[in-house]
FILOSE-223938 format. One record per atom (N, C-alpha, C): x, y, z; residue number from 1. Coordinates in pm, 1 decimal, always signed. Layout:
N
px / py / pz / seq
X / Y / Z / NUM
...
// end
This chain:
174
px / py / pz / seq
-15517.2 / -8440.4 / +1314.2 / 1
-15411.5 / -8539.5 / +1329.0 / 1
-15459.1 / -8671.8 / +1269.4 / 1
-15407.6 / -8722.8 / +1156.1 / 2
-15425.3 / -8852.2 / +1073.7 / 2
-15336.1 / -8953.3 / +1211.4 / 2
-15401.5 / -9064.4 / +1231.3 / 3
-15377.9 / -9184.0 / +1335.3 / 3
-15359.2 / -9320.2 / +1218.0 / 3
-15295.0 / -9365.7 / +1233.0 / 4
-15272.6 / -9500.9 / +1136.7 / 4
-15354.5 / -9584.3 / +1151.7 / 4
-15342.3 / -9661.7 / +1034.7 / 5
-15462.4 / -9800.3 / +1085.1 / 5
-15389.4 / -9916.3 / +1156.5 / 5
-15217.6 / -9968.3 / +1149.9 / 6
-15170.0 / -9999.7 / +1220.9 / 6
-15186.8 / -9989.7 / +1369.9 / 6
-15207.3 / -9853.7 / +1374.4 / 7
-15176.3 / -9837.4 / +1535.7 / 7
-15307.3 / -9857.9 / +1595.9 / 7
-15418.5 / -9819.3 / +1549.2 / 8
-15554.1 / -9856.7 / +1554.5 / 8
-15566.3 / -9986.4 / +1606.0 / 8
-15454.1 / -10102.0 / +1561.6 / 9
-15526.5 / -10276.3 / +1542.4 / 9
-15431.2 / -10288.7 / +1677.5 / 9
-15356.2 / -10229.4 / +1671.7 / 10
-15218.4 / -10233.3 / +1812.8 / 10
-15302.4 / -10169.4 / +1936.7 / 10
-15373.5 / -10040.8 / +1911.9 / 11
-15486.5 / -10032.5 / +2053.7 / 11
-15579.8 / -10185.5 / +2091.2 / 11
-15660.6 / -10230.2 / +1946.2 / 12
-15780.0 / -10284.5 / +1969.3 / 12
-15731.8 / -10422.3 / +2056.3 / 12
-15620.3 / -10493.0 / +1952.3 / 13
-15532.9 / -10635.4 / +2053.0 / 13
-15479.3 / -10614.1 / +2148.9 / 13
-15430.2 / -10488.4 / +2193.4 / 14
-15400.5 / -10471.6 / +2321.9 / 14
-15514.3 / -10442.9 / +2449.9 / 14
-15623.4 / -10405.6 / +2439.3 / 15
-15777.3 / -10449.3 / +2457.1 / 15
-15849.5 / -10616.4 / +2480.6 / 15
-15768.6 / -10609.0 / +2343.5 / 16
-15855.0 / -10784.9 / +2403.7 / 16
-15726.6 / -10844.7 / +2445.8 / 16
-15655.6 / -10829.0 / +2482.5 / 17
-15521.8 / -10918.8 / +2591.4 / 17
-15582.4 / -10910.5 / +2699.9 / 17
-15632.0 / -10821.5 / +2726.1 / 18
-15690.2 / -10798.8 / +2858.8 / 18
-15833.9 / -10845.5 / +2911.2 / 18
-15931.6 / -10848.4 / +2793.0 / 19
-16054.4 / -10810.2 / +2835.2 / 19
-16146.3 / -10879.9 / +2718.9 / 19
-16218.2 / -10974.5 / +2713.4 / 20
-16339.2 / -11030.1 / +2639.5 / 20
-16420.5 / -10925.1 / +2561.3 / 20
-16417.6 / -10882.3 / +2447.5 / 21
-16503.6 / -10784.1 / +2415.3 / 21
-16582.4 / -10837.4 / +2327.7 / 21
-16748.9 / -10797.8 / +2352.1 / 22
-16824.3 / -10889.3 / +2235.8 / 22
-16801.5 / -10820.7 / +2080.5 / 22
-16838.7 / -10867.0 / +1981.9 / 23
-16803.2 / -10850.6 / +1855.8 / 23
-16892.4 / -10702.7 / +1857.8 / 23
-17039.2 / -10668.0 / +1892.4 / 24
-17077.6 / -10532.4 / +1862.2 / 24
-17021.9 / -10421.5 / +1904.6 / 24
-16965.5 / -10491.6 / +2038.8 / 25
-16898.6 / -10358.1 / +2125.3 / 25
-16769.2 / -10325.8 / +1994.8 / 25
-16708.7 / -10424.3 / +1966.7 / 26
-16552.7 / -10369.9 / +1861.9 / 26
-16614.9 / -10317.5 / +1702.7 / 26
-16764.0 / -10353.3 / +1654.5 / 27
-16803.1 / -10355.4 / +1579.9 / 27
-16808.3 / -10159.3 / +1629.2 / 27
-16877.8 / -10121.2 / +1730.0 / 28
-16905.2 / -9966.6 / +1751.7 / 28
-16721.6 / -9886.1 / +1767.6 / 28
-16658.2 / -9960.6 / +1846.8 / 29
-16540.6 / -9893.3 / +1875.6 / 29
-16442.7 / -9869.8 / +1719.3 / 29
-16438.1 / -9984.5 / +1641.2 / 30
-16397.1 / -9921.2 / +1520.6 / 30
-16487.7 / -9841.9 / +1419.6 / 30
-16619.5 / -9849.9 / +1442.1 / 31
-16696.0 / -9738.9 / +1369.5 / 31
-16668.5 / -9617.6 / +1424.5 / 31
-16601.4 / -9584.7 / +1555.4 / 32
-16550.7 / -9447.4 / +1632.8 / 32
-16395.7 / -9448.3 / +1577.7 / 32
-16330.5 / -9518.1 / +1507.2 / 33
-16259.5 / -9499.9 / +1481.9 / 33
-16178.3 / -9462.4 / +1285.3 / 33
-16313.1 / -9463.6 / +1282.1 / 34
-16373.1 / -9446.9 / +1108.9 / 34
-16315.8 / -9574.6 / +1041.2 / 34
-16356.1 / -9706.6 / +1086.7 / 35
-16277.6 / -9778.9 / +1042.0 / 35
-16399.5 / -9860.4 / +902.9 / 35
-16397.6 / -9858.1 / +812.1 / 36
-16496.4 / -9867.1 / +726.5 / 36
-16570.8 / -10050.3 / +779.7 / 36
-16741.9 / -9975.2 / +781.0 / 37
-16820.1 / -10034.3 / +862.4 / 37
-16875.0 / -10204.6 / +791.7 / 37
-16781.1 / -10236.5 / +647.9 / 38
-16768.5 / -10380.8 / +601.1 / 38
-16678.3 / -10465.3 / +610.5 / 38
-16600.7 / -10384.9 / +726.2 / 39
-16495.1 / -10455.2 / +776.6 / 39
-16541.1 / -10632.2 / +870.3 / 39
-16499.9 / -10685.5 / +811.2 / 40
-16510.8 / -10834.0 / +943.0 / 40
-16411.0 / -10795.9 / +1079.4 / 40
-16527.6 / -10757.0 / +1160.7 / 41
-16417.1 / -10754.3 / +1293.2 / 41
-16361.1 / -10912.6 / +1321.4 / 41
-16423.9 / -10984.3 / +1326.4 / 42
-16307.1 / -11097.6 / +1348.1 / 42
-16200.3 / -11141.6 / +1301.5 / 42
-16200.7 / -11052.9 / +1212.7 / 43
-16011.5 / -11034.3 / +1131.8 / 43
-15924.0 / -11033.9 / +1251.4 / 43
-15974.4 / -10924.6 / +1334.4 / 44
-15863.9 / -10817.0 / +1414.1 / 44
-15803.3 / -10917.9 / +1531.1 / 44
-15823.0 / -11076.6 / +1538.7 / 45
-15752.8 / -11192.5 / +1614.9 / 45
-15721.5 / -11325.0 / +1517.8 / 45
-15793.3 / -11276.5 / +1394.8 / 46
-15737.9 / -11452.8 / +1311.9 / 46
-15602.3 / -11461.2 / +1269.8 / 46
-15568.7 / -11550.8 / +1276.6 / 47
-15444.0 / -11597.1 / +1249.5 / 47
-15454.7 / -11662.5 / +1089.5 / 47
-15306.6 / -11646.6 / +1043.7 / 48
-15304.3 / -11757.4 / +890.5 / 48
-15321.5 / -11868.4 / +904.1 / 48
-15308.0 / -11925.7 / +991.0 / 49
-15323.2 / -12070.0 / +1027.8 / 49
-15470.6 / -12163.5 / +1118.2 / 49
-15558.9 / -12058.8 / +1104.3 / 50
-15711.3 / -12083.4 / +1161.5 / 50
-15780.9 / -12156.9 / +1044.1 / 50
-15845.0 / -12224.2 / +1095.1 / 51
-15952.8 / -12280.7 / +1008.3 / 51
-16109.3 / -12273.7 / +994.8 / 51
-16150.2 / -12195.5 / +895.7 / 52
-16310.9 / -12161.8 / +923.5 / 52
-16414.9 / -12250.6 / +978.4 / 52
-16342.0 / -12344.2 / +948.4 / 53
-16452.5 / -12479.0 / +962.6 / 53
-16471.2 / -12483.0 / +1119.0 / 53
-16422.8 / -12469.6 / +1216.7 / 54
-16476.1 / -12528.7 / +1325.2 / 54
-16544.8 / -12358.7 / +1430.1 / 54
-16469.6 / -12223.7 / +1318.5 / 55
-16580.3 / -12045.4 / +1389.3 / 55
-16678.8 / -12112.2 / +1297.1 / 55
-16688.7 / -12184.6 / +1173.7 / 56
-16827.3 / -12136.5 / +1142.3 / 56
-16916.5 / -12205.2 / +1188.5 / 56
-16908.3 / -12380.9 / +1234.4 / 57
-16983.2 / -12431.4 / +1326.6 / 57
-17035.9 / -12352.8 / +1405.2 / 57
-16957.0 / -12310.3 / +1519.6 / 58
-17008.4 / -12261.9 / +1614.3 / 58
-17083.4 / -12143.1 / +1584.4 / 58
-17050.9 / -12072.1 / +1533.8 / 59
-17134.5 / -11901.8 / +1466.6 / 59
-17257.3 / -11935.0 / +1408.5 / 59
-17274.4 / -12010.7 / +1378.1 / 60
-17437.4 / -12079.1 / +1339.9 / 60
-17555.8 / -12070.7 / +1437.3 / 60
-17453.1 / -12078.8 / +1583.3 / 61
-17547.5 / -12116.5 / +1654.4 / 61
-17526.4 / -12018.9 / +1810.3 / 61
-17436.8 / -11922.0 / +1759.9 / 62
-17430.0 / -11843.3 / +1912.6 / 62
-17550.3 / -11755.9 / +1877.0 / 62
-17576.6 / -11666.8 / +1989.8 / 63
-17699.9 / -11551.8 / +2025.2 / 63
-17539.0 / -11478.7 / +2012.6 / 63
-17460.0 / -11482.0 / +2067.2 / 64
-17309.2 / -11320.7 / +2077.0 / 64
-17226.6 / -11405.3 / +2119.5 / 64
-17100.6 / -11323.8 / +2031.8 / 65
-16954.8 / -11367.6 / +2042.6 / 65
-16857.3 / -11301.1 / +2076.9 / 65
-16779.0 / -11320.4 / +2131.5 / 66
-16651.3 / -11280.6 / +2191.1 / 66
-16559.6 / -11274.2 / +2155.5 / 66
-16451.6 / -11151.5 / +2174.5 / 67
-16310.7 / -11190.3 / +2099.8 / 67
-16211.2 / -11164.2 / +2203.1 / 67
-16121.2 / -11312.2 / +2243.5 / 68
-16030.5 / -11237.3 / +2360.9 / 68
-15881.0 / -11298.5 / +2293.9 / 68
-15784.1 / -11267.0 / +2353.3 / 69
-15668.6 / -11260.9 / +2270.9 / 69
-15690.8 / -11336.0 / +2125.3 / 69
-15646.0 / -11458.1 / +2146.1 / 70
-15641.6 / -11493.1 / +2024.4 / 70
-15795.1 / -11610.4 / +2001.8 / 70
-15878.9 / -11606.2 / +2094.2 / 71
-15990.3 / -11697.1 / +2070.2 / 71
-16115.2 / -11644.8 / +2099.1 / 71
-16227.6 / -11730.9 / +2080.8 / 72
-16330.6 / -11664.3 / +2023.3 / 72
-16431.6 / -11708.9 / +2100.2 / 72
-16542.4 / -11649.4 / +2197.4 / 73
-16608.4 / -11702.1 / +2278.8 / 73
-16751.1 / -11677.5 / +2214.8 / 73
-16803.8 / -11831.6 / +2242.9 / 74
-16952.1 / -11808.5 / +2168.7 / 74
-17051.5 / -11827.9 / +2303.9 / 74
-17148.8 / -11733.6 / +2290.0 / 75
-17277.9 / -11766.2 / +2382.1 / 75
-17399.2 / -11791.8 / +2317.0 / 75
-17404.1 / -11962.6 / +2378.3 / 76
-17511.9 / -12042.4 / +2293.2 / 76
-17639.7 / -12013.0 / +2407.9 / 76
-17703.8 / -12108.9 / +2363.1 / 77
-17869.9 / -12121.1 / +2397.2 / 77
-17837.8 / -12190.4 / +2528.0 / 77
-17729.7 / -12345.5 / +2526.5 / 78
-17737.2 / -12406.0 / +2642.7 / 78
-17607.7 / -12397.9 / +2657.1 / 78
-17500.5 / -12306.9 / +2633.1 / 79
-17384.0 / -12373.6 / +2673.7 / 79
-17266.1 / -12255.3 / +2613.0 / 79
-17196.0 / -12207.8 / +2683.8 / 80
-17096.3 / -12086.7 / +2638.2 / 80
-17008.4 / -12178.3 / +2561.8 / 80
-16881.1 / -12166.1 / +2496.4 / 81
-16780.9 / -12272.1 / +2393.1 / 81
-16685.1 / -12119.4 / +2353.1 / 81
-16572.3 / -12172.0 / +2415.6 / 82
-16502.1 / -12109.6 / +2357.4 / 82
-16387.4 / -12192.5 / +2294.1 / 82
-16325.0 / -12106.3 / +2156.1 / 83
-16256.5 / -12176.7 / +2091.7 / 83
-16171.9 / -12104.2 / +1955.8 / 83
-16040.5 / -12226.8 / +1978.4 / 84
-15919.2 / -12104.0 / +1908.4 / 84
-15921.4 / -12202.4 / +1750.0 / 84
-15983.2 / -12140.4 / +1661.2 / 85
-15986.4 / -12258.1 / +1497.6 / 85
-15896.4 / -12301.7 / +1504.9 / 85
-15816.5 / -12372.8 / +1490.2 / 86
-15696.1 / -12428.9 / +1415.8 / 86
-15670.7 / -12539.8 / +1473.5 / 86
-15631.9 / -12631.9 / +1387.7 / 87
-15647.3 / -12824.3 / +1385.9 / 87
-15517.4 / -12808.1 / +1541.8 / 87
-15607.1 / -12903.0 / +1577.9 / 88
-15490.0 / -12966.1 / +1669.4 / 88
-15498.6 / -12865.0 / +1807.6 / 88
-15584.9 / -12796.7 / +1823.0 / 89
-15631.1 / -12726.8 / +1977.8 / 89
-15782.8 / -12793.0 / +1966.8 / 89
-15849.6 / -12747.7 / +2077.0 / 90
-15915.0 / -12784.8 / +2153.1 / 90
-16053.0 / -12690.1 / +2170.7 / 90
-16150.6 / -12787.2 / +2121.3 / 91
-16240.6 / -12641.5 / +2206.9 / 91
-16322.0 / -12682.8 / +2329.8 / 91
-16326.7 / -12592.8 / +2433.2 / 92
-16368.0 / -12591.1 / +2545.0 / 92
-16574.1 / -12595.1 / +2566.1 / 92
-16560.3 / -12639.0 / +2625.5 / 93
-16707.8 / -12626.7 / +2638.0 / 93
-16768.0 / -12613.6 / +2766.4 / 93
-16836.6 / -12520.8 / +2800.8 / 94
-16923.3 / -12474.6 / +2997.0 / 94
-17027.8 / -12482.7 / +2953.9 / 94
-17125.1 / -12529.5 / +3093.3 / 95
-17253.9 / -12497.9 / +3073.6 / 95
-17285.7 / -12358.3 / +3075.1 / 95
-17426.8 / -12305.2 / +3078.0 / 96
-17493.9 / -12201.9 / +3044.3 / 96
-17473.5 / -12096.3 / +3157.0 / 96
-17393.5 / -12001.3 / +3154.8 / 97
-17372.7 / -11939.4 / +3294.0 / 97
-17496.9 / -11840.2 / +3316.4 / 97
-17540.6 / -11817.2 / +3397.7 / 98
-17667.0 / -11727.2 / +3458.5 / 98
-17620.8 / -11603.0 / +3404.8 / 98
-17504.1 / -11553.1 / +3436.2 / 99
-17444.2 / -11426.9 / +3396.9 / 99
-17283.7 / -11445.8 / +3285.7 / 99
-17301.5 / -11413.1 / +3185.6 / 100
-17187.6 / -11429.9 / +3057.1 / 100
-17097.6 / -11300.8 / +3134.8 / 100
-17141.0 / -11201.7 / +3198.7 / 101
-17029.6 / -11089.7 / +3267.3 / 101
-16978.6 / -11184.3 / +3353.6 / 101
-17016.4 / -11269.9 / +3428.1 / 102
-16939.9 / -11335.7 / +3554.0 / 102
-16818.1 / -11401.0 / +3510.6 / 102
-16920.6 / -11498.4 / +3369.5 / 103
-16842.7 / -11567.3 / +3380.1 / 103
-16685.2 / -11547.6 / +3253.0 / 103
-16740.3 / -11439.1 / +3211.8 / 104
-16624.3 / -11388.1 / +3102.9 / 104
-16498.3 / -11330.9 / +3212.6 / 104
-16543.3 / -11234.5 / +3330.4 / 105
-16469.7 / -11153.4 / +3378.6 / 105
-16391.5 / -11293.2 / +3512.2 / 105
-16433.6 / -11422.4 / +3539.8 / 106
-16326.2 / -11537.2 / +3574.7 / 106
-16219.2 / -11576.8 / +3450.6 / 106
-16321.5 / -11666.7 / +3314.5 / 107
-16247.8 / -11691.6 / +3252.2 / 107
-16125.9 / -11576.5 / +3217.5 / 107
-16145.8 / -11463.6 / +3163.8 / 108
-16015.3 / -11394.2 / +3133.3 / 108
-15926.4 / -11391.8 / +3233.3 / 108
-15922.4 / -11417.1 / +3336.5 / 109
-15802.5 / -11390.0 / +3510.5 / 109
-15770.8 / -11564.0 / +3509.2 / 109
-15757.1 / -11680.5 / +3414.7 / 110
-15708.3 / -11766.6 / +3419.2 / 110
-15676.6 / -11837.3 / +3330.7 / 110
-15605.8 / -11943.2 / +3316.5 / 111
-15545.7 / -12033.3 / +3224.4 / 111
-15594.6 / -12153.1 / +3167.2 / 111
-15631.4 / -12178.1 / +3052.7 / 112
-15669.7 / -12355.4 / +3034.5 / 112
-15634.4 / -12445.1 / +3116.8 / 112
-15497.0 / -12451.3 / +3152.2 / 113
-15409.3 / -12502.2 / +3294.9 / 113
-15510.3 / -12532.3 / +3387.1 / 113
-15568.5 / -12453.0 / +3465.4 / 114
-15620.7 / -12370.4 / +3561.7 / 114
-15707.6 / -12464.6 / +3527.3 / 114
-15795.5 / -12454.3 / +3356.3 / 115
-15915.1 / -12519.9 / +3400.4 / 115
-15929.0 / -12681.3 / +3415.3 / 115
-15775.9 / -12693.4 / +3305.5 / 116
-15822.2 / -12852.3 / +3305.5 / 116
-15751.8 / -12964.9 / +3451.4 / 116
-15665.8 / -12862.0 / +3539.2 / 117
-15657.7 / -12943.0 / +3667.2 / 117
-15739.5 / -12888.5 / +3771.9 / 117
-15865.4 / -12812.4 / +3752.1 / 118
-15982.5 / -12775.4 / +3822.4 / 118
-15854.3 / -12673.5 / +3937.4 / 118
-15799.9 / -12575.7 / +3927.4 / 119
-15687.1 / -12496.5 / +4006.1 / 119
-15818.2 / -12406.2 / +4083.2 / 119
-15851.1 / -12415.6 / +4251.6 / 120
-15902.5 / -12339.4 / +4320.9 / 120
-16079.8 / -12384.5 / +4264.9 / 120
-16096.1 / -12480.3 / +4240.4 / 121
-16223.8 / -12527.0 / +4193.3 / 121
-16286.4 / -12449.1 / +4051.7 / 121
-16193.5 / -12398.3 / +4006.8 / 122
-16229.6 / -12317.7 / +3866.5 / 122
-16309.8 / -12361.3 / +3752.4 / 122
-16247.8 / -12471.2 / +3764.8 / 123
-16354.1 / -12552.3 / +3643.8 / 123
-16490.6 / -12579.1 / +3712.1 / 123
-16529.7 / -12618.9 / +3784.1 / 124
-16656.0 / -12578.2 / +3894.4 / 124
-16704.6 / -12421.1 / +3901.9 / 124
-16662.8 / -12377.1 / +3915.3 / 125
-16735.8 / -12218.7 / +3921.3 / 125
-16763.9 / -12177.6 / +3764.6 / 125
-16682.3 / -12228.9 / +3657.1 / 126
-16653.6 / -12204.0 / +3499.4 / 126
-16798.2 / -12277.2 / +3445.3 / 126
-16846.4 / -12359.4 / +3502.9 / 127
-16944.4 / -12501.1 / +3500.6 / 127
-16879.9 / -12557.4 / +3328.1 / 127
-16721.9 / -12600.8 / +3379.3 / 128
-16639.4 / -12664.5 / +3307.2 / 128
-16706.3 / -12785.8 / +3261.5 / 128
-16726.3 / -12825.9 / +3123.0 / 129
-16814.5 / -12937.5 / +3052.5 / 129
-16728.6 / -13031.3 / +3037.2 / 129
-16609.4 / -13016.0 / +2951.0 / 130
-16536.6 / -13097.4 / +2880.4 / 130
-16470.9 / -13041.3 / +2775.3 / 130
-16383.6 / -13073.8 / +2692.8 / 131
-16295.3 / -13020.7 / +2566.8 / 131
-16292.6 / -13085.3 / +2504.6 / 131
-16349.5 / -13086.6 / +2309.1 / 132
-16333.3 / -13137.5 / +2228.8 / 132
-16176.3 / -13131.6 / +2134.8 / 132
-16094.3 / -13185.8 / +2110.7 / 133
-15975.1 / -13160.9 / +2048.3 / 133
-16018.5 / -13185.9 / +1899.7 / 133
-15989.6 / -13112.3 / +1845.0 / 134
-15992.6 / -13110.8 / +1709.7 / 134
-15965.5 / -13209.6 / +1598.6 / 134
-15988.2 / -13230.6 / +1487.9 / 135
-15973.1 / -13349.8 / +1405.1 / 135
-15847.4 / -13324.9 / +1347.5 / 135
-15772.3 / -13367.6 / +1275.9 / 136
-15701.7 / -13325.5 / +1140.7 / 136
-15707.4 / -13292.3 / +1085.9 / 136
-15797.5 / -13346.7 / +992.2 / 137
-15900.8 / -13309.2 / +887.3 / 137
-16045.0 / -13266.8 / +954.2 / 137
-16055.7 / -13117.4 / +880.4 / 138
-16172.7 / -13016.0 / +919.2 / 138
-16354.7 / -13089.5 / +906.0 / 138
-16343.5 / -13162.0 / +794.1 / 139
-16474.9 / -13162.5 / +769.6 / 139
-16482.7 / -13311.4 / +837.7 / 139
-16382.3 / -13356.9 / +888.9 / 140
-16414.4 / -13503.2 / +990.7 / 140
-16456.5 / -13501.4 / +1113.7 / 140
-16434.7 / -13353.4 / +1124.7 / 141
-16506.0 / -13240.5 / +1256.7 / 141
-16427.2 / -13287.3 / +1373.4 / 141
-16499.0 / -13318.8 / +1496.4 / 142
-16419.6 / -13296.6 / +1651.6 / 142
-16378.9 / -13443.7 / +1656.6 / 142
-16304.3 / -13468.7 / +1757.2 / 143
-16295.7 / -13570.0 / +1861.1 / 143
-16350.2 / -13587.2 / +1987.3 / 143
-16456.6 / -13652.4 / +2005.9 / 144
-16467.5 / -13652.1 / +2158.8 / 144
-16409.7 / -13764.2 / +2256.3 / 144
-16340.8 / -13879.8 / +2151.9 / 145
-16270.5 / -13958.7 / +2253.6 / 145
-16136.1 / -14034.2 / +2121.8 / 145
-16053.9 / -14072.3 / +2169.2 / 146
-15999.0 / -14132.8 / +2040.3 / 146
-16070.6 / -14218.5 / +1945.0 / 146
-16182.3 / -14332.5 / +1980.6 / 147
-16261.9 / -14391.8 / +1879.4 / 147
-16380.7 / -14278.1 / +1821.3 / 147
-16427.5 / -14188.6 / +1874.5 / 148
-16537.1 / -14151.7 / +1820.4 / 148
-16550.6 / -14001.4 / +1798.4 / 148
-16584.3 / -13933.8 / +1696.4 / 149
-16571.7 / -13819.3 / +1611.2 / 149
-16731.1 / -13774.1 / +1627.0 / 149
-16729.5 / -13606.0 / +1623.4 / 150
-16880.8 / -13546.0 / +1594.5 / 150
-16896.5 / -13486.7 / +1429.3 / 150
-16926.0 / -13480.6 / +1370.2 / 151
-16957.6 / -13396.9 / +1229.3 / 151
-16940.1 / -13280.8 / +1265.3 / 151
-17002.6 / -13222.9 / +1321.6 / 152
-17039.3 / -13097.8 / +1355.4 / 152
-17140.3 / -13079.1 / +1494.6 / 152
-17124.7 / -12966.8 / +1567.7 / 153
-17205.1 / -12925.7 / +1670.6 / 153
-17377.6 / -12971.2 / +1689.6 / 153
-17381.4 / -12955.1 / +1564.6 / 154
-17502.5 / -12994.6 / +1592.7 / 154
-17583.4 / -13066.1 / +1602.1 / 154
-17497.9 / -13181.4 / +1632.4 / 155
-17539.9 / -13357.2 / +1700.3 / 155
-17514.6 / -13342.7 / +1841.5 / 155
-17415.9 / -13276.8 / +1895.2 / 156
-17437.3 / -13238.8 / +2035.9 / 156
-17509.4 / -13159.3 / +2105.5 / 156
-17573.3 / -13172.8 / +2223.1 / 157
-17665.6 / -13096.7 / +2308.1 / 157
-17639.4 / -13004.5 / +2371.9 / 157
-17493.1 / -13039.8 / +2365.6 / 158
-17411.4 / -12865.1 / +2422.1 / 158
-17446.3 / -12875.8 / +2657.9 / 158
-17508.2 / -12943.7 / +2635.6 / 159
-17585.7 / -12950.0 / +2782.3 / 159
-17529.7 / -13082.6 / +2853.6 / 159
-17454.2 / -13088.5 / +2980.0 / 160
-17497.2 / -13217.1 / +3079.6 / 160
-17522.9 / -13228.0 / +3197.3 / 160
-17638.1 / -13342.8 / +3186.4 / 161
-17715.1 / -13390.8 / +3299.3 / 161
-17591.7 / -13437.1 / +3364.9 / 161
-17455.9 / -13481.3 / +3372.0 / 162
-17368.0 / -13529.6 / +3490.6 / 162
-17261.4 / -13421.3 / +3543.1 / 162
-17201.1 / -13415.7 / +3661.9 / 163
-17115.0 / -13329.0 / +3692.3 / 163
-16966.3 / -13375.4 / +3628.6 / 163
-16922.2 / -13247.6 / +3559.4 / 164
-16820.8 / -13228.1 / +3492.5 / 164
-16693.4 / -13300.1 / +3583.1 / 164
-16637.1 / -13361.3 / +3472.0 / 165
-16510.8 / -13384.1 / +3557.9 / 165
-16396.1 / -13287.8 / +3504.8 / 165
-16323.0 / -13226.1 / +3588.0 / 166
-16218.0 / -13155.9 / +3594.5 / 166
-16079.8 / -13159.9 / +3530.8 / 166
-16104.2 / -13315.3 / +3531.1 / 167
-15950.7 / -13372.0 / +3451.9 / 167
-16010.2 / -13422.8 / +3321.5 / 167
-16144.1 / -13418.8 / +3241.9 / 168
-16142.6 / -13476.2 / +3133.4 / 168
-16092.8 / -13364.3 / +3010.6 / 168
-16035.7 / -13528.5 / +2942.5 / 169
-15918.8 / -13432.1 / +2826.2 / 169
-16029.6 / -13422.3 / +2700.5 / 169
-16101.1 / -13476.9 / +2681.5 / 170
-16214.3 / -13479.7 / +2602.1 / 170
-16351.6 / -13431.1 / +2642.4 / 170
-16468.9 / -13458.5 / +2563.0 / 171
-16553.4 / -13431.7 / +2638.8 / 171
-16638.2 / -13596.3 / +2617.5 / 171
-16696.2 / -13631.6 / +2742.1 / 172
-16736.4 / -13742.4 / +2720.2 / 172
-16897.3 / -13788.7 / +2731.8 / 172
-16907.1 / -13705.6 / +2854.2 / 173
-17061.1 / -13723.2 / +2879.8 / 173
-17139.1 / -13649.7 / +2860.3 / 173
-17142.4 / -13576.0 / +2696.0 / 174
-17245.2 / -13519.1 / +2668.4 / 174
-17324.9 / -13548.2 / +2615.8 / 174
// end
């Protein structure tokens, strides 16, 4: 029985609606599915309207990445970041969770909502950092407050010494 490759990408997104899967795990599940092995699995959530510039920051610098509906979870050295490319969203930033199962299997059972009015102390259990909103322009990199912009990630420490506040729309005290 020949199976389409359509219906193949309609199993795999219906998978990650549900469920955080790291890139090797989808990297093995479409090699079970003979799906030729130079494929970029991170196709199987980008959108036309993503911008490389702010996955490839971050992909520089994760140890493993994540793909859940439509965004992309990186696990850094000091600090998980998840984040959807495209100008004008936001990327999230937690500290370093002890366990990436814990804290993948909260984040997927809630809402940005959820995190940024701290709903049931979530952003506390998430060890919710702050959210960078995106620039306009890609290579002018993040915003962390309306006066002041990062280049790129890697002027930030990804890490803070103060307790997160719950309602910040930016990230400030990193």
């Amino acid at each position: 029985m020949k199976v389409s490759i359509p219906g193949l990408w309609d199993q795999v997104r219906l998978a990650l609606e549900h469920r955080a899967i790291e890139k090797a795990e989808l990297q093995k599940m479409c090699s079970d599915l003979h799906i030729p092995g130079d494929f970029d699995i991170v196709q199987i959530s980008w959108r036309p309207d993503y911008d490389p510039f702010f996955y490839r920051q971050l992909l520089r610098r994760s140890r493993r990445i994540y793909l859940f509906r439509a965004e992309y979870i990186f696990d850094l050295e000091k600090a998980v970041v998840v984040e959807t490319p495209e100008l004008g969203h936001a990327t999230y930033v937690f500290s370093k969770s002890s366990s990436m199962e814990s804290f993948l299997a909260l984040y997927t059972r809630i809402s940005k909502d959820d995190i940024r009015n701290n709903r049931e102390s979530v952003a506390e259990k998430l060890g919710f950092l702050g959210r960078m909103i995106h620039g306009s322009i890609p290579e002018r990199g993040f915003r962390k407050s309306d006066d002041e912009s990062v280049k790129d990630l890697t002027s930030l420490p990804l890490q803070s010494d103060e307790s997160p506040s719950p309602h910040n729309d930016t990230v400030t005290r990193m």
